[in-house]
MARKOLLO-66566 format. One record per residue (C-alpha): x, y, z; residue in three letters. Coordinates in steps of 0.05 Angstrom, whole numbers, padded with zeros to 5 digits, always signed. Layout:
# MARKOLLO-66566
XYZALA/...
This chain:
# MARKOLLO-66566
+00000+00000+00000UNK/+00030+00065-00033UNK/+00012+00124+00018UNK/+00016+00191+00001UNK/-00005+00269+00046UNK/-00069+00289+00023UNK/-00104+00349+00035UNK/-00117+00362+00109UNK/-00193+00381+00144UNK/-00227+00334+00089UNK/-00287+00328+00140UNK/-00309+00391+00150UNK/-00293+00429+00090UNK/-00344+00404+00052UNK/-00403+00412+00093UNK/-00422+00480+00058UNK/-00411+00440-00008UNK/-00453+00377+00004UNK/-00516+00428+00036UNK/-00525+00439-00040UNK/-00533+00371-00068UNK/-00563+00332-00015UNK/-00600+00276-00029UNK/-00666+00265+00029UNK/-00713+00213+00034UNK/-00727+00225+00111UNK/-00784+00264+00147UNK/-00760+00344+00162UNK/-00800+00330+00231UNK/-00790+00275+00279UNK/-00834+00216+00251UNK/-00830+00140+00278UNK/-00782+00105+00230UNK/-00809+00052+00182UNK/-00739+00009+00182UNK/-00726+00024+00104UNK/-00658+00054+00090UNK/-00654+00121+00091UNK/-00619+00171+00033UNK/-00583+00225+00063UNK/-00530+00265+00023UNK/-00477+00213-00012UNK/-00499+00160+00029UNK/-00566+00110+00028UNK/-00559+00098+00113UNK/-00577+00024+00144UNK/-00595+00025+00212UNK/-00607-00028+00261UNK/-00665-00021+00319UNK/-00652-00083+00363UNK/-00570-00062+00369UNK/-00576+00010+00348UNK/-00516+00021+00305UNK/-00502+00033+00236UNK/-00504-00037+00190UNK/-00476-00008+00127UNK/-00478+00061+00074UNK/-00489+00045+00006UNK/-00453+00106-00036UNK/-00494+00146-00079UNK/-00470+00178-00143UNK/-00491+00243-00168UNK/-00538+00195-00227UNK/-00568+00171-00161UNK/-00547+00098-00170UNK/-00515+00071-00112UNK/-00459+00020-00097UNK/-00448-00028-00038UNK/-00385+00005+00005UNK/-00387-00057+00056UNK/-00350-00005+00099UNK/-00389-00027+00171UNK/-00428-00091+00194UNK/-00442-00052+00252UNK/-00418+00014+00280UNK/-00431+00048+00347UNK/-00462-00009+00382UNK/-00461+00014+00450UNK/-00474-00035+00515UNK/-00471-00005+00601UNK/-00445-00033+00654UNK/-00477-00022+00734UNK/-00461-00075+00773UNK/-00488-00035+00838UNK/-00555-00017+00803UNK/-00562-00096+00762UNK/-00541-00068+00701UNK/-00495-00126+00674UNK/-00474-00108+00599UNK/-00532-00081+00576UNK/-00540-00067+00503UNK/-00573-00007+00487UNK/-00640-00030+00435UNK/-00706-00002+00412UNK/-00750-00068+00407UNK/-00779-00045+00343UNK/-00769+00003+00275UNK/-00825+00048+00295UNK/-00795+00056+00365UNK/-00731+00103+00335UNK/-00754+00166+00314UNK/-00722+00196+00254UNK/-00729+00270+00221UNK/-00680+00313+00187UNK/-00663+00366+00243UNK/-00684+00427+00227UNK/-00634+00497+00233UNK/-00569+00433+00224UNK/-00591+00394+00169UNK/-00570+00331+00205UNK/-00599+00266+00191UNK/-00620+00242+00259UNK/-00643+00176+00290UNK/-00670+00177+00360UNK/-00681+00107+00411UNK/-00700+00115+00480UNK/-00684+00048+00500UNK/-00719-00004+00513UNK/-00683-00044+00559UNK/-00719-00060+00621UNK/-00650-00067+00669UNK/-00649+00011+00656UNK/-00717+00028+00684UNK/-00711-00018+00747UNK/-00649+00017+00762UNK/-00675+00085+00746UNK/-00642+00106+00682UNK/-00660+00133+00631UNK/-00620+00122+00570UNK/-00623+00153+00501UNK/-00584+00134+00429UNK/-00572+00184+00380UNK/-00542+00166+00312UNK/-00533+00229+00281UNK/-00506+00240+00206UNK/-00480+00303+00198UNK/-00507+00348+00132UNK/-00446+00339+00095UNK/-00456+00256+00106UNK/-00384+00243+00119UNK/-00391+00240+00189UNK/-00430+00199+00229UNK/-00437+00217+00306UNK/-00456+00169+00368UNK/-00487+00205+00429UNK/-00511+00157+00488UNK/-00542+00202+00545UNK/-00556+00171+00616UNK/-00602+00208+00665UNK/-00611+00189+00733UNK/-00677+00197+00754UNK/-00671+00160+00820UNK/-00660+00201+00883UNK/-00588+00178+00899UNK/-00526+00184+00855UNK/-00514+00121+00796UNK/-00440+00084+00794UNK/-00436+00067+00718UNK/-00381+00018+00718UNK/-00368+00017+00644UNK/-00405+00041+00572UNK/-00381+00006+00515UNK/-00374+00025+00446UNK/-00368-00031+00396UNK/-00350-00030+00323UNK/-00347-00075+00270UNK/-00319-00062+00200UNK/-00344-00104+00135UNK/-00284-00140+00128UNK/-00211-00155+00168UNK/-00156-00126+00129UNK/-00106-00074+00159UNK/-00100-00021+00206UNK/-00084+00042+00161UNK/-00074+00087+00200UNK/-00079+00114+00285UNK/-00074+00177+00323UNK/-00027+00194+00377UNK/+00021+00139+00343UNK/+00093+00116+00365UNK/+00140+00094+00312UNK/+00166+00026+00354UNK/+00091+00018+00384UNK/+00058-00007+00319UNK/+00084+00001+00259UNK/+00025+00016+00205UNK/-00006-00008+00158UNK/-00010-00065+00212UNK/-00053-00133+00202UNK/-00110-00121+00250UNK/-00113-00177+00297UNK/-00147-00169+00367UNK/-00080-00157+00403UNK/-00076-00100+00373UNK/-00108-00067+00427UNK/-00047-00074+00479UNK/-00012-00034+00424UNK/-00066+00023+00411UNK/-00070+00030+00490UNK/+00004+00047+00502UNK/+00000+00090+00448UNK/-00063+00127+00477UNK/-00091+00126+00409UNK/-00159+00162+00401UNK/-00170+00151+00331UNK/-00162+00095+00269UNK/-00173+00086+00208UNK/-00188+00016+00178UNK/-00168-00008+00111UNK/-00187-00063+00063UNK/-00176-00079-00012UNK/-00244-00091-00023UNK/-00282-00046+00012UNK/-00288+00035+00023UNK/-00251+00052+00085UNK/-00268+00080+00149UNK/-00249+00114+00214UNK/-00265+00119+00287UNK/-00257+00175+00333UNK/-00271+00157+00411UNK/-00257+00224+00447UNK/-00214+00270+00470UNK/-00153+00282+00505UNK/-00152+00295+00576UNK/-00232+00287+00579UNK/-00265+00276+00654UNK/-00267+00214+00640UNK/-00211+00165+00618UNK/-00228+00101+00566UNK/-00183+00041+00544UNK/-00188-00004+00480UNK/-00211-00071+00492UNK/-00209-00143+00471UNK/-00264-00145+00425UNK/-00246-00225+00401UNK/-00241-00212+00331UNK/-00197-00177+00284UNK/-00234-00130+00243UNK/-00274-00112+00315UNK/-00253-00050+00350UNK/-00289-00035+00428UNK/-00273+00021+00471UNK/-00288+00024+00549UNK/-00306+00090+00579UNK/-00308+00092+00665UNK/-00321+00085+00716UNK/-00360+00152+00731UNK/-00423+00176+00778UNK/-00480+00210+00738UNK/-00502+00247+00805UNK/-00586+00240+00819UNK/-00628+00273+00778UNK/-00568+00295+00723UNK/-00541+00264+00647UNK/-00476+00242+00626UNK/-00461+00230+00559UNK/-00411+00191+00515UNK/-00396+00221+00441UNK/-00370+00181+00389UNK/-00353+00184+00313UNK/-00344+00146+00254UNK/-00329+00175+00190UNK/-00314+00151+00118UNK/-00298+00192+00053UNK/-00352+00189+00001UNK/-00325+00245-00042UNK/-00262+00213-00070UNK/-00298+00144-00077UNK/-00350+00182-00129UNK/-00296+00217-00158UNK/-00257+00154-00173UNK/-00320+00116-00192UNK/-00318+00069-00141UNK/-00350-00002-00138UNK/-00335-00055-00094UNK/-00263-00090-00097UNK/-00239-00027-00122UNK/-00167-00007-00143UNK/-00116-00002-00089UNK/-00102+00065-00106UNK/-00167+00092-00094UNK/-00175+00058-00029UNK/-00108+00090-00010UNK/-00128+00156-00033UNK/-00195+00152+00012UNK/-00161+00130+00068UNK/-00104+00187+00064UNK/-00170+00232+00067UNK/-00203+00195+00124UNK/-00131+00200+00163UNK/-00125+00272+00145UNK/-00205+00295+00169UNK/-00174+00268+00238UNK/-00146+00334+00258UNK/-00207+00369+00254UNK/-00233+00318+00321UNK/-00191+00361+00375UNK/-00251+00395+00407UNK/-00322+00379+00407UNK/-00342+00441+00385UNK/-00380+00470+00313UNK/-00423+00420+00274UNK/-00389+00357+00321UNK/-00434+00389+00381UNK/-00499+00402+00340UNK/-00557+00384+00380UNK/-00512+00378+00455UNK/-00542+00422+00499UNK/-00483+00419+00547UNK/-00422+00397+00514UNK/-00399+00399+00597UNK/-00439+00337+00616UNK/-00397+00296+00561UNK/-00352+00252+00603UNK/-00303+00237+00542UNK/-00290+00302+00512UNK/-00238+00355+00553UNK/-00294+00413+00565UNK/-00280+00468+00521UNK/-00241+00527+00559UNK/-00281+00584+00575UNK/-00275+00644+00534UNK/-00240+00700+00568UNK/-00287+00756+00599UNK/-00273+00827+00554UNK/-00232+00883+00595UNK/-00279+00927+00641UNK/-00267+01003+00634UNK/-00224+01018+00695UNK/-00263+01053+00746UNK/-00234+01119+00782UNK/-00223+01100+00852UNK/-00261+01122+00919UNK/-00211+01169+00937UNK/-00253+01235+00917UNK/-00218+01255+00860UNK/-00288+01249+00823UNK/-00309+01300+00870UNK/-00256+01340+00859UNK/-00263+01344+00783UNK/-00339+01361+00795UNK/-00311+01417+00841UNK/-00268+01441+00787UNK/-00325+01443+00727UNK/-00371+01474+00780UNK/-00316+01529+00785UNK/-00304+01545+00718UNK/-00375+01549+00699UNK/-00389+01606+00756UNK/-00322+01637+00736UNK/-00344+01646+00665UNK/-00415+01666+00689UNK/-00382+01719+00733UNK/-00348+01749+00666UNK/-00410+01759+00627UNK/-00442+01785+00681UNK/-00386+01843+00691UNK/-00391+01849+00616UNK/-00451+01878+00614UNK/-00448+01923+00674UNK/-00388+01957+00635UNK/-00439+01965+00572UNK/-00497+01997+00611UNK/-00442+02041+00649UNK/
């Protein structure tokens, strides 16, 4: 696999460009979803109810014909842990299609699908837990929200939330961020030890790569968030899970975990893409993919639409406050106000005084 720099931002860049040529096929209000795939920008989405993730994105050219990108068998699957509360690795469902709601946002664009879950582990413990699967307007971006509120009267342990994807096929490991030359050496054969490797390199991101397939990335959080994660086993090679906690979601508050996944659909209609496509054009979407990385530092912009309080994400660093403007300096209570007061006062009687003598002189 030839690599080669390719432009950098690739994710966001194109958001203003893809408003103009979206392709929707989804209610503009939130509507019960009827479990047919959905078309959304360059993409014709597949979403799963009973596991709530993403099954696959079929690409779809400007002609609207569409091609099989076999990029995900499942991505964002998300499972809790709360061993004190009988929460035992929990997947997060909806029992049924018409259970997810599913609009097109209105004021983002976004392509949103909404479960409350179903599970009944969360209501005897007294969460409440809602999935979003949101695909940003541009459709190169697909975000993972899971929110927990505690609506019990004392404060929730969650012991672990689980994120869980799994690409179409097991190939190679393109690509990582925060990587160590020495720690693994890319492109790498994905195998499940690999996540020994991706640990001690405190990688937040990858990028997955197969001959046959489009590729894709993940993006699990940020730096320095309030809460730390770890990759995990997941027992098979072109799996990847990530483990956030533990952390307290405080009675009567929400905590929320944020992930991505992301793909490049531009280059693939550009190089008129089908499945088992040349090398080169998988390398040249997957230089993208790598590339669209740097703009994950903050969760901030289109990455936060819809978060009311990017704060009460546990795996994001909170945004720094901006910096309060300068106040005018005020004079201080020592009187000198007074005394310039004083001084005006004077000058106006002074100059009063003048006119006054003035016209005695010119009726003298």
């Amino acid at each position: 696999m030839n690599r080669s720099v390719r432009r950098p931002g690739m994710a966001l860049a194109t958001v203003a460009l893809a408003c103009s040529t979206l392709l929707i096929a989804a209610p503009a209000h939130a509507a019960p979803w009827d479990g047919s795939d959905v078309e959304f920008g360059p993409g014709l989405w597949n979403v799963d109810a009973n596991y709530f993730d993403v099954e696959d994105v079929y690409l779809v050219f400007p002609d609207t014909s569409t091609e099989y990108t076999d990029i995900w068998d499942g991505a964002g699957e998300t499972s809790i842990d709360a061993s004190l509360l009988g929460v035992l690795d929990e997947t997060v469902f909806c029992t049924a299609d018409a259970d997810v709601d599913v609009e097109v946002e209105a004021g983002t664009g976004d392509l949103v699908f909404t479960c409350v879950a179903d599970n009944a582990a969360f209501a005897t413990a007294d969460l409440e837990v809602v999935s979003e699967i949101r695909v940003l307007v541009g459709g190169e971006i697909v975000r993972f929200v899971t929110t927990i509120t505690n609506v019990g009267l004392v404060d929730a342990t969650i012991d672990a939330v689980r994120i869980e994807t799994d690409f179409g096929t097991s190939d190679f490991l393109y690509d990582y961020g925060n990587q160590s030359d020495g720690i693994l050496a890319v492109p790498a054969v994905e195998q499940p030890s690999n996540y020994t490797a991706l640990n001690t390199a405190e990688a937040l991101w990858i990028v997955h790569w197969d001959e046959d397939d489009a590729p894709g990335g993940l993006v699990m959080g940020s730096e320095n968030p309030a809460t730390s994660g770890a990759w995990e086993d997941s027992g098979s090679s072109d799996e990847y899970l990530y483990s956030y906690g533990p952390f307290t979601v405080p009675a009567g508050e929400s905590r929320s975990i944020v992930t991505f996944a992301t793909w490049d659909p531009q280059t693939l209609i550009d190089g008129d893409y089908t499945n088992s496509p040349p090398e080169s054009l998988v390398n040249d979407s997957a230089d993208q993919v790598v590339a669209g990385m740097a703009d994950f530092d903050v969760l901030d912009g289109v990455l936060a639409n819809g978060i009311e309080d990017v704060s009460m994400v546990v795996n994001w660093e909170a945004a720094a406050a901006p910096e309060p403007e300068p106040e005018e300096p005020e004079l201080a209570d020592t009187g000198a106000g007074d005394v310039l007061a004083a001084g005006l006062a004077a000058v106006l009687v002074l100059g009063l005084g003048g006119v006054l003598v003035a016209r005695r002189r010119a009726t003298a």
